[in-house]
C-alpha positions in Angstrom: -17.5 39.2 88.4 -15.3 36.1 88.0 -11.9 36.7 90.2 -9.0 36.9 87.8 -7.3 33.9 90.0 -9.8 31.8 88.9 -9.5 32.6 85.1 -6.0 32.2 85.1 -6.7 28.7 87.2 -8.5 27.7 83.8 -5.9 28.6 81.4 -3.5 26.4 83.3 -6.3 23.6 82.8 -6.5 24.6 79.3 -2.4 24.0 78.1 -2.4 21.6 75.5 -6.0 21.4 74.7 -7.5 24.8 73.5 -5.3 26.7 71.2 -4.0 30.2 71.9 -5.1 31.7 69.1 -3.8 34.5 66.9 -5.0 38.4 67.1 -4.1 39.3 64.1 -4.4 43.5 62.9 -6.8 42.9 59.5 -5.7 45.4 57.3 -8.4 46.2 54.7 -11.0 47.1 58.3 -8.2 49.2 59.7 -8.1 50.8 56.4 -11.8 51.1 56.0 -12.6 52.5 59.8 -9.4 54.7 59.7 -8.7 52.5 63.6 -6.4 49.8 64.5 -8.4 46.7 64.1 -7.5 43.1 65.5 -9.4 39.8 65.2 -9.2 37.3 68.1 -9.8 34.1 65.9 -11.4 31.7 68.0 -12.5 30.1 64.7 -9.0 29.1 64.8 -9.8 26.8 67.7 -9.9 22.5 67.2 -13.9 22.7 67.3 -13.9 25.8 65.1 -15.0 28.3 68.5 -14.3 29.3 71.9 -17.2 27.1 73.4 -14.4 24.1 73.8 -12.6 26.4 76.7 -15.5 26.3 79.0 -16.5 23.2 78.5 -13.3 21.4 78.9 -12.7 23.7 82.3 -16.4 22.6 83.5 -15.3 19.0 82.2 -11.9 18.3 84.1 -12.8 20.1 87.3 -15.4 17.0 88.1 -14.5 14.7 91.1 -13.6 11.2 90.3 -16.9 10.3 91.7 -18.8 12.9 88.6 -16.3 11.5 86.5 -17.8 7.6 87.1 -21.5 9.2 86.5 -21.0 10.8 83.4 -21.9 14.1 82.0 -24.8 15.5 79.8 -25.7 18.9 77.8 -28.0 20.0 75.8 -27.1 21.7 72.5 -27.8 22.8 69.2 -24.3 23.5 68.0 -21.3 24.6 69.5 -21.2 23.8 73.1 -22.2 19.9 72.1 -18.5 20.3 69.6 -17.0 21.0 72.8 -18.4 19.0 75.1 -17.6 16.2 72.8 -14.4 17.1 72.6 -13.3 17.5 76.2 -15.1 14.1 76.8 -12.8 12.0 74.3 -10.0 14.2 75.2 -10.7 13.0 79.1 -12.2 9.9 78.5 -15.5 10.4 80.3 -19.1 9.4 78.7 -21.1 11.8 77.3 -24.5 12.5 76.9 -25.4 15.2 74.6 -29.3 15.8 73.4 -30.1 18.0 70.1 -32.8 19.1 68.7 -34.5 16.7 66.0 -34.4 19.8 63.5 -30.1 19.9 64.0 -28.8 20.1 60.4 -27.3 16.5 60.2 -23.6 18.2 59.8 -23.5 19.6 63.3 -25.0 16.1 64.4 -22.2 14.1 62.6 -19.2 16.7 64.0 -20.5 16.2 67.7 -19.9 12.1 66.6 -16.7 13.2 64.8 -15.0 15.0 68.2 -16.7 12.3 71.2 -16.3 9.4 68.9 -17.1 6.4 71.7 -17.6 8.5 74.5 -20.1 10.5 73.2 -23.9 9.6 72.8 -26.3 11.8 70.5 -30.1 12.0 71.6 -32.4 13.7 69.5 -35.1 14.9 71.0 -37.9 17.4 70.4 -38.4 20.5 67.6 -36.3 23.2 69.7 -33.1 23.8 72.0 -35.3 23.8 75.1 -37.2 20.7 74.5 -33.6 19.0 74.4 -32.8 21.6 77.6 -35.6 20.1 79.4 -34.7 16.6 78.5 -30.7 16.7 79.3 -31.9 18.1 82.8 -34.4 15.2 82.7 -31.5 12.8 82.3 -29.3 14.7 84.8 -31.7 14.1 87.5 -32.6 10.7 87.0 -28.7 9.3 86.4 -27.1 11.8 88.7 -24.8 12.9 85.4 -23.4 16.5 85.9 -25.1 18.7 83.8 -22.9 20.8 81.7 -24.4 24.2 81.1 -23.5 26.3 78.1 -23.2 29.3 79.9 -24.8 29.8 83.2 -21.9 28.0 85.0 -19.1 30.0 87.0 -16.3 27.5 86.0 -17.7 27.7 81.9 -17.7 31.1 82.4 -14.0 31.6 83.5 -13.0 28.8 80.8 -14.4 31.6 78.3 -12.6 34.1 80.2 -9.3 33.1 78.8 -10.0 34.3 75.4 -9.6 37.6 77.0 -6.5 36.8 79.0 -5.1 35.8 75.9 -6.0 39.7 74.3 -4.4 41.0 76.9 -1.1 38.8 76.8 -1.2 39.8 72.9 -1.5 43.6 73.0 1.2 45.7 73.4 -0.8 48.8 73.2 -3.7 50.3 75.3 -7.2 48.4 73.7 -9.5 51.5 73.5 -12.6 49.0 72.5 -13.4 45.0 72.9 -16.4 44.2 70.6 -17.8 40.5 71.3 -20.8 38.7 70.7 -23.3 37.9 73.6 -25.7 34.8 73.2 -26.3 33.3 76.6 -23.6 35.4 77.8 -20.5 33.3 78.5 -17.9 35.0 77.1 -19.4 38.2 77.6 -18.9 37.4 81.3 -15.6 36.1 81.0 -13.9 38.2 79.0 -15.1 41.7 80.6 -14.2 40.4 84.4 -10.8 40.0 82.5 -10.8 43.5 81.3 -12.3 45.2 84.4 -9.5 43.9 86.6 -6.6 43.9 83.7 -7.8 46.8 81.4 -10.7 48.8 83.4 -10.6 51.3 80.9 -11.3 49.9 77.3 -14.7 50.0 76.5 -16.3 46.7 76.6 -19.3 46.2 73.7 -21.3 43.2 73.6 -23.3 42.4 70.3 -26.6 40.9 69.9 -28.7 40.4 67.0 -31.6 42.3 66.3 -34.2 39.6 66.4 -33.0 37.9 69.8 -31.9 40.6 72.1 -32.1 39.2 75.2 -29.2 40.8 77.3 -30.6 44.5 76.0 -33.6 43.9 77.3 -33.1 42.3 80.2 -30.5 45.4 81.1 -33.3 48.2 80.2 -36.0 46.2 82.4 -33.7 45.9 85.1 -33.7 42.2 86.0 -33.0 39.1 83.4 -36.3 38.5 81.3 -37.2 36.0 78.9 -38.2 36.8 75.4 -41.1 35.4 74.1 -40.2 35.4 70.3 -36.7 35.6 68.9 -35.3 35.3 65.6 -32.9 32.3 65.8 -31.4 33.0 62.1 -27.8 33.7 63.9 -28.2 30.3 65.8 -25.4 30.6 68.2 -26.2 34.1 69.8 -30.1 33.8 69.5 -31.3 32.5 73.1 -35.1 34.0 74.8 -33.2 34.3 78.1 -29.5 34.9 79.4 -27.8 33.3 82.3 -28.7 34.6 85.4 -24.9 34.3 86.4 -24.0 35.8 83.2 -26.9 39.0 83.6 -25.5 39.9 87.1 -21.6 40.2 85.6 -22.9 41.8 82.4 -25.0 44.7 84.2 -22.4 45.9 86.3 -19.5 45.8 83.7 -20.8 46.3 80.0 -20.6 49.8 78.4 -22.9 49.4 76.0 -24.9 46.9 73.7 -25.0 47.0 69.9 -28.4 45.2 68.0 -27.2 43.9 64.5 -29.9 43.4 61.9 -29.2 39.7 60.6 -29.1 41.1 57.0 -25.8 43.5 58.5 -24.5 40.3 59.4 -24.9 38.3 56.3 -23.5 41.1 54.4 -20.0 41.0 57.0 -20.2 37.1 56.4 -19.8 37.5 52.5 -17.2 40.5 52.8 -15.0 38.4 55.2 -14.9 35.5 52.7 -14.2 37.6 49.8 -11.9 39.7 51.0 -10.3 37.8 54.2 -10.9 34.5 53.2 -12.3 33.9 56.1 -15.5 31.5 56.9 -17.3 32.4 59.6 -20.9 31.6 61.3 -23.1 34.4 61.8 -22.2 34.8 65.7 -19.0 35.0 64.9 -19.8 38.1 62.3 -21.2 40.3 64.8 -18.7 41.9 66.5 -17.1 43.1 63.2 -20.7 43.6 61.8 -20.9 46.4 64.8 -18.3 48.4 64.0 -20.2 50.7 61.8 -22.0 51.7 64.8 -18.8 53.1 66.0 -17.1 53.7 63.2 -17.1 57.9 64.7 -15.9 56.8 67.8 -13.3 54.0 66.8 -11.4 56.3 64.2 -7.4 56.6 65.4 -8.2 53.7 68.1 -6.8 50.4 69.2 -10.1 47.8 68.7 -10.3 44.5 68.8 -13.4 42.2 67.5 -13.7 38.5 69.2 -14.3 36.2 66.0 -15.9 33.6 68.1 -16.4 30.5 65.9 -16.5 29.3 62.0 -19.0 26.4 62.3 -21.1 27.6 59.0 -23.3 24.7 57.2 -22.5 25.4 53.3 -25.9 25.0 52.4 -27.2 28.4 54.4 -25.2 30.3 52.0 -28.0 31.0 49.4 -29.8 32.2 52.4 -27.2 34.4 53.7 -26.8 35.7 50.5 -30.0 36.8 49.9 -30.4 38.1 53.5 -27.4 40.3 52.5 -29.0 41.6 49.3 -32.0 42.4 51.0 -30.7 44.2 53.4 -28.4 46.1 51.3 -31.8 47.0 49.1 -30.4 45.2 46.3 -32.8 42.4 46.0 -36.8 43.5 46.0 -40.1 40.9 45.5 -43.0 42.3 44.5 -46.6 40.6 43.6 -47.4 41.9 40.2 -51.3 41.7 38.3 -49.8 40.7 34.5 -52.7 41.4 32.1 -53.5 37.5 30.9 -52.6 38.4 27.2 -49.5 37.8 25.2 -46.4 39.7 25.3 -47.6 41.3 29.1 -44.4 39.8 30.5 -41.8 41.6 28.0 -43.6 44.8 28.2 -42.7 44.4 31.6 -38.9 44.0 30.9 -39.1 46.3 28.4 -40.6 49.1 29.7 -40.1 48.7 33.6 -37.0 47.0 34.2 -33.8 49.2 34.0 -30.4 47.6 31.7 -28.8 46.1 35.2 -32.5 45.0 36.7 -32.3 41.1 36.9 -35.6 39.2 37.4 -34.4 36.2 39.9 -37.2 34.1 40.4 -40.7 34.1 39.0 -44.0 32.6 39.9 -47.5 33.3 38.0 -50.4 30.6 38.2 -52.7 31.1 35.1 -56.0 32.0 35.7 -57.8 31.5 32.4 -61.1 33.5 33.6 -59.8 36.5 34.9 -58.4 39.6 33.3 -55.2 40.2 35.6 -53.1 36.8 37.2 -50.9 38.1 40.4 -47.2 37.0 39.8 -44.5 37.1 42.7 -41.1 38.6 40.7 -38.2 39.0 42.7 -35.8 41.9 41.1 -32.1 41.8 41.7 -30.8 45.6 41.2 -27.4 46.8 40.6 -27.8 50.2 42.6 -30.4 50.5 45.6 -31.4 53.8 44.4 -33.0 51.8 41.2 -35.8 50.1 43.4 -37.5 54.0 43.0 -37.1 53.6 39.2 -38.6 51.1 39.4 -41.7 51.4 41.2 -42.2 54.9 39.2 -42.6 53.0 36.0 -44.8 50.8 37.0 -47.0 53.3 38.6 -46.8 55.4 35.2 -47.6 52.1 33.3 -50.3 51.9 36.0 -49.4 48.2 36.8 -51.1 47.0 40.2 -48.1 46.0 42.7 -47.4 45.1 45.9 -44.5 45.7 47.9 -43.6 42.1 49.6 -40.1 43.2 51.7 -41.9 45.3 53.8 -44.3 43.0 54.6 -43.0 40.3 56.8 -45.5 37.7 57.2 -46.8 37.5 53.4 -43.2 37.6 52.4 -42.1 34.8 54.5 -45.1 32.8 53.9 -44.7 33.4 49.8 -40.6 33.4 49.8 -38.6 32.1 52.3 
């Protein structure tokens, strides 16, 4: 655990550079969980999320000796925003390797914060072929390498976003929900609590496909995954810091797994009804509380919003993540008899008055009887997907199923 000296030690570091940020009581989830609900918004931060306070700690703790050699990090997303920004903001040279496959927006903001200080290296398809490269670079320049999360001083840089809670709340804080990718914050924020707070329930969130913290908790020791889902980019790593694992198994009360569609569906309901953009880390720790909502009801909670830095063009995706996992959107492969008027029989006869066929694609076979056709079927009500699939039985049309089967659906849709 990270002493509270040295957390405060950060936030001194920290005046004038990361913003205190708002915890603000959201209404419509009070309202909706029956609790007292507060979002820390770090998306409220200069680089849009908490990852600036670590990195500017890390940053202006080097010697003047470091500060001559330079620094370099590997990232994908976040941690390279505040890297950047801590460089420029110290005037020291940068180094920061990404990923070739980095959406060219998160490329050009990393430019936009380090401006001359900072250089962008692209290397390899994946975060740890630029991993492997920055530490390549590290050891053959002598630049300091700036982790993202395994690094005591990031760590307590993190830590502040819970110094700040506490600051903020005038009431007891029966539960802290936050988000846990490499395990940073995580680590910061519940050495705050344990020696500030000891008795709020501290819940770290993970997503469903890349829960590494769970499992390296229930095994006993920090393990690697082998295969992750990296659709909520900036919480989906295959291992956690071992810094991070050691200050995480002795303090955390419990983990929550989010299904990514659960977090798609909290994206969408935060910008209708909030106006709020966030990414999907930042989603989870709202996205959680329906796994608590029995235990939450009548209690002070508060949810770490931990960063806003969404690319516009995943929201088709998150949209249809979000209607998938609400059972609202359905693709099928269908055998349409090759003869006329097969198709409108098929609206006809099978689809309900609020069905809506949202994309359609048959290849026409002219010597056979029956051409497969995939048909994805938006619904109104989840319970019409049995409707549905009973009139086709009764029309005895031959159907497959594709949501339930991951790798044909991914290979034919997404």
């Amino acid at each position: 655990m990270i002493h509270l000296t040295n957390i405060k030690k950060a936030a001194k570091s920290l005046k004038g550079v990361a913003v205190h940020t708002p915890l603000i009581k959201n209404e419509n989830l009070s309202e909706r969980f029956a609790a007292q609900v507060y979002l820390k918004r770090e998306d409220l931060q200069p680089v849009r999320s908490y990852k600036l306070r670590g990195a500017y700690h890390k940053i202006s703790s080097l010697s003047k000796n470091e500060i001559k050699l330079g620094v370099v990090c590997a990232s994908a997303g976040n941690h390279a925003q505040g890297v950047a920004f801590a460089c420029k903001k110290l005037n020291i040279k940068a180094v920061v390797y990404m990923p070739i496959t980095t959406p060219a927006q998160k490329i050009k903001q990393v430019k936009l914060f380090g401006k001359e200080n900072v250089e962008v290296v692209l290397k390899g398809d994946t975060f740890d072929d630029a991993y492997n490269e920055a530490l390549f670079f590290s050891q053959k320049n002598k630049a300091v390498f700036v982790h993202p999360f395994d690094d005591e001083l990031v760590i307590s840089g993190q830590g502040t976003v819970g110094l700040e809670i506490v600051e903020d709340t005038k009431s007891k804080i029966d539960f802290l929900f936050f988000p846990i990718g490499g395990g940073g914050l995580a680590a910061g924020v519940v050495s705050v609590f344990k020696q500030l707070s000891p008795e709020t329930k501290l819940i770290g969130v993970e997503p469903q496909g890349a829960a590494s913290m769970k499992t390296s908790l229930e095994i006993g020791k920090n393990t690697a995954l082998m295969n992750i889902n990296k659709f909520v980019d900036g919480a989906a790593v295959k291992r956690v810091g071992d810094k991070t694992f050691e200050i995480c198994q002795h303090t955390l009360d419990n983990i929550v797994l989010v299904p990514e569609g659960k977090v798609c569906t909290t994206i969408l309901q935060l910008y209708n009804e909030e106006a709020i953009v966030v990414e999907p880390a930042g989603a989870l720790s709202i996205a959680a509380l329906d796994s608590y909502k029995d235990q939450i009801k009548g209690k002070n909670v508060v949810c770490i919003v931990s960063g806003s830095n969404n690319d516009i063009t995943r929201m088709e995706e998150i949209k249809e993540r979000s209607l998938m996992f609400e059972g609202l959107k359905h693709y099928f492969i269908i055998n349409f008899p090759q003869r006329p008027g097969a198709l409108k029989e098929f609206v006809n006869d099978v689809l309900g008055e609020n069905d809506d066929i949202t994309y359609f694609q048959f290849t026409k076979k002219n010597n056979r009887e029956e051409g497969p056709a995939v048909v994805g079927l938006e619904l109104r009500y989840s319970s019409d997907l049995d409707k549905v699939e009973q009139k086709m039985k009764t029309k005895k049309i031959s159907y497959q199923h594709l949501n339930k089967q991951k790798e044909l659906f991914t290979h034919l849709i997404f």
